[in-house]
GUNU-298713 format. One record per residue: x, y, z of N, C-alpha, C in turn. Coordinates in pm, whole numbers, plus 50000, padded with zeros to 5 digits. Layout:
BEGIN
XYZXYZXYZ;...
***
This chain:
BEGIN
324284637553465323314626853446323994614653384;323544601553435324324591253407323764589853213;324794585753137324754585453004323194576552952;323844567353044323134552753015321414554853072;321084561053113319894568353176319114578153136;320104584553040319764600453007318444592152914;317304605052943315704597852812316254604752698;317014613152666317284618352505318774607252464;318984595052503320204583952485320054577652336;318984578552300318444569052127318824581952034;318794594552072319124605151948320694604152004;321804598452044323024599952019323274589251859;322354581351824322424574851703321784585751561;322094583651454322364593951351321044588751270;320884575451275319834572151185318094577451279;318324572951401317224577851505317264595751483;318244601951514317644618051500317184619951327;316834613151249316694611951121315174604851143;314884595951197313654593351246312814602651298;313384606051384312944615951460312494628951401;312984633951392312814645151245311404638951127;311544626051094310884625950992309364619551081;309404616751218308104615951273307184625151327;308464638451309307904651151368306924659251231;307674659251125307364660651024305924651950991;305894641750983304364632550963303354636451036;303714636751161302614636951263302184651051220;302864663251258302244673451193301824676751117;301844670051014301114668150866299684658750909;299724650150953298894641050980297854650951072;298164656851168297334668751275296574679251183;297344681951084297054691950985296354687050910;296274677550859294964672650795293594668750893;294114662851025292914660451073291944674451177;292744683651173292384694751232291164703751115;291174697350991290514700950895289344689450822;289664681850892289134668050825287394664850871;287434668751018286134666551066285254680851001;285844695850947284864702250955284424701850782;285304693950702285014690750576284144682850542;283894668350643283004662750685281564671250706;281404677750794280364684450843280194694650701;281184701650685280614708850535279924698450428;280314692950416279964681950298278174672150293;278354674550460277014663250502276014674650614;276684679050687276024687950757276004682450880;276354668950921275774658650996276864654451095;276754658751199277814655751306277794640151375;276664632151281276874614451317277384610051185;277774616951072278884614050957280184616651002;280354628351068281864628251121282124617151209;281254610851276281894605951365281914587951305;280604590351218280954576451111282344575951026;282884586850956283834588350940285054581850944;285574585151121286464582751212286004569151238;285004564251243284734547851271285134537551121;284284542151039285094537650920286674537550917;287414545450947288874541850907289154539851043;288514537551195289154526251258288864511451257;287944513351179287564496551190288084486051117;288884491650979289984478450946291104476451098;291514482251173292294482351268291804466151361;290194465151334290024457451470289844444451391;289774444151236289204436751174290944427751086;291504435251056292754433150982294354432151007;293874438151133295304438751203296644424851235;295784416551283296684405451219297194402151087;296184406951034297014408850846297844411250828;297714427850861298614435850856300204430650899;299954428651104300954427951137302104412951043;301284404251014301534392250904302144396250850;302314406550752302694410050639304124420950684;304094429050813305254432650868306394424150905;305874408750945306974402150932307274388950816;306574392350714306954385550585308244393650500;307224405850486308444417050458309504421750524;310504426650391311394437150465311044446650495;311104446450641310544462750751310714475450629;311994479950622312104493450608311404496150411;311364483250329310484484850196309174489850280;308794480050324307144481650414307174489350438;307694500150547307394510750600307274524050503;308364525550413308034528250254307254529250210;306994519450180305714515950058304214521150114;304034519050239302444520950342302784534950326;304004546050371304284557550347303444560950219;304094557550159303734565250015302804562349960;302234550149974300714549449964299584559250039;300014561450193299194568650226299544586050181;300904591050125300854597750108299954603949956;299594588349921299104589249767297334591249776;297154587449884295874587849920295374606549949;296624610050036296044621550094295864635449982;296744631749836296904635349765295984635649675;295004623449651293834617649593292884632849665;292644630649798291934635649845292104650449792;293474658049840293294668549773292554673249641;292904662849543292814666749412291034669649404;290614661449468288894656449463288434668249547;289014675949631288524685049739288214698049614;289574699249551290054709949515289074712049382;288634698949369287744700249214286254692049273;285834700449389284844695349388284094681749379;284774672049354284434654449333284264651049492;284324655749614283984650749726282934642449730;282174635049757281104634649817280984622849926;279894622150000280164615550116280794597950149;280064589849992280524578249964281854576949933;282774582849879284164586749855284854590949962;284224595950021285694600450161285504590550239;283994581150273284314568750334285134561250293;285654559350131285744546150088287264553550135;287954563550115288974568050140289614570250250;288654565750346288674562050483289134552950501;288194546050475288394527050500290184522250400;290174532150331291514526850249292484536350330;292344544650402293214546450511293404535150619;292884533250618292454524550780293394509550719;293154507150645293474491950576294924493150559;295694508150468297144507550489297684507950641;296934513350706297984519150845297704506650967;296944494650906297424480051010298844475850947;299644480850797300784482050802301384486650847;301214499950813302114509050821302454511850980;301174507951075301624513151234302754501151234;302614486651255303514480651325304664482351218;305094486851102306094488451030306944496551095;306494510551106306954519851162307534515451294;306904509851368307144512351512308464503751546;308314490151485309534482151490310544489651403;310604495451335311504504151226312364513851317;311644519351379312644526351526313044521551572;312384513151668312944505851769314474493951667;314524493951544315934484151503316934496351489;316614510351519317744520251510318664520051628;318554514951716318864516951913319074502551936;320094502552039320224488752116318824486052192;318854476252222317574467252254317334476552401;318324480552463318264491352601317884501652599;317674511052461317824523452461316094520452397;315794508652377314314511152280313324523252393;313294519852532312114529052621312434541252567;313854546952536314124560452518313654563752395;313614550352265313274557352133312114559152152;311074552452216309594553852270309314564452323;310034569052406309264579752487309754592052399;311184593252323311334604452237310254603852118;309994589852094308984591851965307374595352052;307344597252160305904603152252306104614852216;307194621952279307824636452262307004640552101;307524633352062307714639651871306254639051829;305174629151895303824631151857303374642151904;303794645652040302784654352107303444666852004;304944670651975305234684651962304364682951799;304234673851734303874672651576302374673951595;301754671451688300324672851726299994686651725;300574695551833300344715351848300974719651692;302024713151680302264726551550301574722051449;301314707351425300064705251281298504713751289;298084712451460296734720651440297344734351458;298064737051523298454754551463298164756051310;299274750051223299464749251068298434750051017;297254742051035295784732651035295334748450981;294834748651109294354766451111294894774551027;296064782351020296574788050967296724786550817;296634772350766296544768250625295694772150540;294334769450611293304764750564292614779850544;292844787650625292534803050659292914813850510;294494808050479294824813150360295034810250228;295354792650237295524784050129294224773350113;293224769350197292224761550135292564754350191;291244743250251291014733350300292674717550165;292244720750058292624707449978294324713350002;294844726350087296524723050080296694718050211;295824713850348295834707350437296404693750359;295814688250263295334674050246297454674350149;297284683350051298814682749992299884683450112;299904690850221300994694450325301434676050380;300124672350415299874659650488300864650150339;300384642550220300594642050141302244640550163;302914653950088303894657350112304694651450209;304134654850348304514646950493304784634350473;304264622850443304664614250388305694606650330;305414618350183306564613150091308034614550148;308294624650260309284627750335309944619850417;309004611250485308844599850543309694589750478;309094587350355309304571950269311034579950213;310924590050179312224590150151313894593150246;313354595450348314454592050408314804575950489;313584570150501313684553450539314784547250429;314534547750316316224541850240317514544650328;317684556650367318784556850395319004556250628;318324548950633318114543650828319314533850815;320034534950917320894521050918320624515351097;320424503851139320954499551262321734502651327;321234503951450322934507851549323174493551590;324494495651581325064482451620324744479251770;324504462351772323894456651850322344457051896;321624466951751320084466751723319694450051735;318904445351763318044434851758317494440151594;317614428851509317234435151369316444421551338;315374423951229314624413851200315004402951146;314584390551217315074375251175314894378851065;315844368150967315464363150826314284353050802;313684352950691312604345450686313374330650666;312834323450783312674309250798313304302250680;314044292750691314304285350523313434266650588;313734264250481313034249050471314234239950566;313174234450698314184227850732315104233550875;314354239550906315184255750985314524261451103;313584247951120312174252751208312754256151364;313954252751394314384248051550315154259051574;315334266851463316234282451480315444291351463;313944290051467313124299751403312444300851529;311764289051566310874289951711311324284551829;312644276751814312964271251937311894261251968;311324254551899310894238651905311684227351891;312524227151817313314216951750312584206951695;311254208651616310924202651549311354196951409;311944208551355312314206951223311614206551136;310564211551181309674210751047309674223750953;309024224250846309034232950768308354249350828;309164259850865308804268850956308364278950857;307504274950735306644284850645305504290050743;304904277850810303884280250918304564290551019;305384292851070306034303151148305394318051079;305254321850966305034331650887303344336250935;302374325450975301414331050949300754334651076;299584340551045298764349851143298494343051249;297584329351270297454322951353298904318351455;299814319751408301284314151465301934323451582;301274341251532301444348351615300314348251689;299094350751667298084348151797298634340251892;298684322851849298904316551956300084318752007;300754326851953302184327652058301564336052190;300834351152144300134359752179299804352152298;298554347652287298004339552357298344329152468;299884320752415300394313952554301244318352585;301434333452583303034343152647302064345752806;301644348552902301394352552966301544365753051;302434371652990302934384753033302304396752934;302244388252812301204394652711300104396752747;299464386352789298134382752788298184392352914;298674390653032298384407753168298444416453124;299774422653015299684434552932298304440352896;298034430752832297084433452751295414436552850;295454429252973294694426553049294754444653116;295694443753187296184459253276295774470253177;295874469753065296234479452954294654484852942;294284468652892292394472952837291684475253002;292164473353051290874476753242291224489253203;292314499153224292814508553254292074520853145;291894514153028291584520752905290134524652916;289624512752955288024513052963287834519953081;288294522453202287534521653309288464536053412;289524539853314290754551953384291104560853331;290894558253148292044567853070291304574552979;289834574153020288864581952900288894599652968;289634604753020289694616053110288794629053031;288714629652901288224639552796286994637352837;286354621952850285084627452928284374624953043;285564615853159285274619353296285654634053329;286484635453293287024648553337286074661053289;286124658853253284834674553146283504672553165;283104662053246281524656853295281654664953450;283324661853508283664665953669283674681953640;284584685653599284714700953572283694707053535;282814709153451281774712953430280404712453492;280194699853581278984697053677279274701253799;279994688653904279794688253984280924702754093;282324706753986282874718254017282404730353966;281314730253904281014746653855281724753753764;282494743453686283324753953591282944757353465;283714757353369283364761753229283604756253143;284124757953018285114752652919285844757852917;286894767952939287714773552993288424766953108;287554762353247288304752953303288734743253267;288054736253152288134723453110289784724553025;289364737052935290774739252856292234737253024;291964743053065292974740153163293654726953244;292414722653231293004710353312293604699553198;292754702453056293254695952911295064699952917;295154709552951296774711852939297734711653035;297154709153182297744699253227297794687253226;297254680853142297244666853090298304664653002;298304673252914299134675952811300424675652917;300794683852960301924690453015302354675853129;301904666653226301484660253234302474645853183;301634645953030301964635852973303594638652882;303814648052876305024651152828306424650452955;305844648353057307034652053164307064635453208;305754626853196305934611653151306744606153070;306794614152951307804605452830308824606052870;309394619252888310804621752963311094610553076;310464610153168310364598853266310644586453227;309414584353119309444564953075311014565752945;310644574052935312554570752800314014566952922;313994570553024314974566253116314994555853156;313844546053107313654533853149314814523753090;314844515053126315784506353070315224491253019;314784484053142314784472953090313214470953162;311914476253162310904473653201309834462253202;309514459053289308204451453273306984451453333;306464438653319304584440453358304104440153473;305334434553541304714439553717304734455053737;306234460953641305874478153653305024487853602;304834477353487303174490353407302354485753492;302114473253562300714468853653300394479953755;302054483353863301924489653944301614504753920;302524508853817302014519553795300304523853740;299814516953684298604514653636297604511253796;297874506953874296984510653992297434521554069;298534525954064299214540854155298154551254062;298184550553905297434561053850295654557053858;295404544153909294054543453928293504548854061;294594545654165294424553654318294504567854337;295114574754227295164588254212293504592254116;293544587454087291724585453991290704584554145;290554575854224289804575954292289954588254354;290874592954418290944605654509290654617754458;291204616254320290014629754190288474630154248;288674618054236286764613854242286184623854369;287034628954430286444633354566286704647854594;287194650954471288074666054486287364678154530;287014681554632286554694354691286274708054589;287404708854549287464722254430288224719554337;288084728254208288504726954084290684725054134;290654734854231292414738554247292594724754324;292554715654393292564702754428292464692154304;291584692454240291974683854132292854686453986;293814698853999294454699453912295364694553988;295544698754154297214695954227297014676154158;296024669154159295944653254161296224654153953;295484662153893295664655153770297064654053684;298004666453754299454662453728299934649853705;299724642653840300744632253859300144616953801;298464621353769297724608853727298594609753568;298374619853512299184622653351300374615053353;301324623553431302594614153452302844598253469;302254595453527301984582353582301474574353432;300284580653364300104572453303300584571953137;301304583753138302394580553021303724575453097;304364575453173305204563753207305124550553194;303654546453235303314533253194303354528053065;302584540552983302434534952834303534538552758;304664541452815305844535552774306274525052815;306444525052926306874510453000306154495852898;305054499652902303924489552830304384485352633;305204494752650305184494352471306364491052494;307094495552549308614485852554308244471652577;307794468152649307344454552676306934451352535;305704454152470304874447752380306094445052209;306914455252217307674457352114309034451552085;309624445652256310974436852245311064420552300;309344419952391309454409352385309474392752355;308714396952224308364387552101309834384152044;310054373852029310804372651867310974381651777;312204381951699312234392951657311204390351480;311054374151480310104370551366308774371351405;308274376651493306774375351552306754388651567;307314400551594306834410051662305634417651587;305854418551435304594426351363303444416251398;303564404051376302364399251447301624400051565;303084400051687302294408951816301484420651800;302214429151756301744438251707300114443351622;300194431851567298914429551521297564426051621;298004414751678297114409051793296764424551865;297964428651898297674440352004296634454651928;296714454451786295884466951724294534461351733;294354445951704292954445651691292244448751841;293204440251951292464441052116292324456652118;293244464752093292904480352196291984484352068;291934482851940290644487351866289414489151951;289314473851961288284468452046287674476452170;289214473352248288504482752382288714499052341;288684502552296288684518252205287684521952188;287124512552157285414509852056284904507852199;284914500452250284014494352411284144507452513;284734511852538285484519752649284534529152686;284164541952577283434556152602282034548052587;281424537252500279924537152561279914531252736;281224526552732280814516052888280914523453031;282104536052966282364546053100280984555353080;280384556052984279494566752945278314561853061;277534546553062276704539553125277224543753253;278454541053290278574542053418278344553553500;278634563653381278104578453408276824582353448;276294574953377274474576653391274454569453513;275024561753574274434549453673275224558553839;276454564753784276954566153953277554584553913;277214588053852277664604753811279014604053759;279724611953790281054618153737282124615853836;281754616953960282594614754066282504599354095;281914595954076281054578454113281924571954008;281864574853847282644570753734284264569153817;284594579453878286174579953830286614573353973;285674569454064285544562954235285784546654154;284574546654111284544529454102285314526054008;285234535453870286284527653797287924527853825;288134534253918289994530553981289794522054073;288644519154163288584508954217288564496554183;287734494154031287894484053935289374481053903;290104491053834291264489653770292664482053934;292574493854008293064484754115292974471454147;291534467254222291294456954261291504445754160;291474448954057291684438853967293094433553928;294044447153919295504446853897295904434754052;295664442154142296234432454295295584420454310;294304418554234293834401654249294984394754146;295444402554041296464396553970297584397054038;298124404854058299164400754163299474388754250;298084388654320297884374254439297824360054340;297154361354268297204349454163298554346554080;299284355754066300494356154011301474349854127;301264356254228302404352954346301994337054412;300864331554423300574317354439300954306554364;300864312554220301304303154104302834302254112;303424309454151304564312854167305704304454264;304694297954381304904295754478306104281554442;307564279054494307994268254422307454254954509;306764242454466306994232854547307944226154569;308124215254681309544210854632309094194154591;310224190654518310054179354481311144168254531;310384156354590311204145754625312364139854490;313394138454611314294128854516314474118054562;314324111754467314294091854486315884089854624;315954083854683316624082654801317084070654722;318804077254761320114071254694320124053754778;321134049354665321154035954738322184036154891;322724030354950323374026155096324684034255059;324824044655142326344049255110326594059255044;325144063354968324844074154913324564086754973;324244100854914323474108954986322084106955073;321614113255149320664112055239319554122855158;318094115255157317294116455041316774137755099;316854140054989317264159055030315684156954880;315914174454878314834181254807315574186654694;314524192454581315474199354469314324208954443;314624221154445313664237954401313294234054258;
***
């Protein structure tokens, strides 16, 4: 296998398999608390629209703060930041224990402990994420992406294994210490991360006077304004490759990638199955999306015409679900929709993560937590309507037809704008060239 290709190429760096390790470690801690988290909820309230208030409470600084956040990822030094949000949240999960363990729960407190989750981790996500990606050359970032996919999904099974198994013999409040712990593990090996040489590493903050090395204006003006929230929106905003990203990303989200409950509306109705089938086709999703990462980490230098395409290849594989005869027909299709669409959302995060400035990116970053909040939040009531309006098969028909048709009207609008005109050149004096065109 060519070196330069291989998807495991970002763990030949020492500080990345050190990452790596310590994201495997979090996430499973993080699984392990939340594999326990919703039924503590329900113990506590009884009320299965508290759990799910819950989970809305600590996503909703995400849609509300996230430019903050990402603000403050590029004021700071990344790897303090990533630190500090660490160990804060590990201080939180620790709080929680203590209050579990002595009874002080009650339902106003685990919200507020919510919402003070939710408020560190518009840091702590874009901290982290650029924090990898400065371990690897700017080439190898798809690979630290798709190995850091790898490391969620394997930190995902063994935290709810743990989850279970914890809680069974040690008590709900050593979920909350394991997690905790997880953390502090975290924050303490970030001191010692170094760059691989020829990392893209974070600009220095702007000095007075310095504006024309900061944004490439050559204004010269004082590039303090470079620092703030609005500075990254509007970058956000007149990048245009962003703005499709972001476009391809949210159709796809709303209208392709809710599969937990097109899929389990299809399996269960209109194929006759069970929950048992459902578990099955859940793990070829799984299985699926793991043979994606592998895929998208080989990537190299990706972009938005390729998450576009791929993002209607996995919406055309969605429509033909829509029609699936029997349960064994739509597992042969849900393989390759999985694949497909974790390739993209690597492809997509490489994009979102190298192509900013390297002084803007927590701010991209930001822009980008509050939009997919958003459509996060929008998505399951809007596929849900559609459910009621055209069934289960009708859902997963029209909405790849949506996501398609919409990706290739972008296309055509992309390729017109595109189109070069030519422009006259003033016709030389006597003796000169003969009046020609210039592209």
């Amino acid at each position: 296998m060519d070196a330069s290709r291989s998807p495991w190429r970002s763990l030949k760096y020492r500080s990345m398999r050190w990452w790596s390790v310590a994201n495997f470690v979090s996430n499973a801690g993080t699984w392990m608390q939340l594999t326990v988290q919703n039924l503590l909820v329900l113990h506590i309230t009884g009320s299965a629209a508290a759990t799910g208030l819950s989970m809305s409470v600590q996503a909703a600084p995400a849609l509300l703060m996230s430019l903050v956040g990402g603000a403050a990822v590029d004021r700071w030094p990344r790897k303090l930041t990533a630190a500090v949000s660490q160990a804060l949240l590990g201080a939180v999960a620790f709080t929680t224990a203590v209050l579990v363990a002595c009874g002080g729960l009650d339902l106003t407190v685990l919200m507020a402990l919510a919402a003070v989750t939710g408020v560190i981790a518009t840091v702590d996500g874009p901290a982290c994420a650029l924090l990898g990606n400065d371990l690897v050359p700017p080439e190898d970032v798809p690979s630290a992406i798709g190995v850091g996919s790898l490391v969620h999904s394997a930190g995902r099974l063994a935290g709810a294994a743990l989850g279970g198994v914890t809680v069974a013999f040690l008590g709900t409040a050593a979920a909350y210490v394991a997690n905790g712990v997880s953390f502090l593990f975290v924050a303490s090996v970030i001191p010692f991360l170094r760059p691989a040489y020829g990392a893209l590493r974070q600009a220095a903050p702007a000095r007075r006077g310095s504006g024309a090395a900061a944004t490439g204006t050559g204004t010269g003006r004082d590039t303090a304004a470079d620092m703030t929230v609005r500075q990254g929106l509007m970058f956000f905003m007149r990048r245009p490759r962003l703005v499709a990203l972001a476009g391809v990303t949210g159709i796809s989200a709303v209208f392709g990638r809710n599969y937990t409950l097109t899929l389990a509306v299809l399996v269960t109705g209109p194929l006759a199955g069970d929950a048992g089938s459902f578990g099955t086709v859940s793990t070829v999703l799984a299985v699926g999306g793991i043979v994606g990462a592998v895929l998208g980490a080989r990537l190299r230098r990706p972009s938005v015409r390729l998450v576009g395409m791929l993002a209607a290849a996995g919406a055309l594989l969605q429509v033909v679900a829509g029609f699936s005869p029997s349960f064994a027909v739509l597992l042969v299709l849900v393989l390759p929709m999985a694949v497909v669409e974790s390739v993209s959302d690597t492809a997509g995060k490489t994009v979102l993560q190298t192509d900013p400035p390297a002084h803007l990116r927590g701010r991209v970053l930001g822009v980008w937590g509050s939009v997919s909040t958003g459509w996060g939040l929008a998505g399951p009531p809007a596929l849900g309507l559609l459910m009621e309006l055209a069934g289960a098969r009708g859902a997963l028909v029209v909405g790849g037809l949506i996501i398609a048709g919409s990706i290739g009207a972008g296309f055509l609008l992309r390729g017109r704008r595109e189109v070069t005109v030519p422009v006259l050149v003033r016709e030389a004096a006597p003796g000169a060239g003969a009046l020609g065109t210039a592209a």
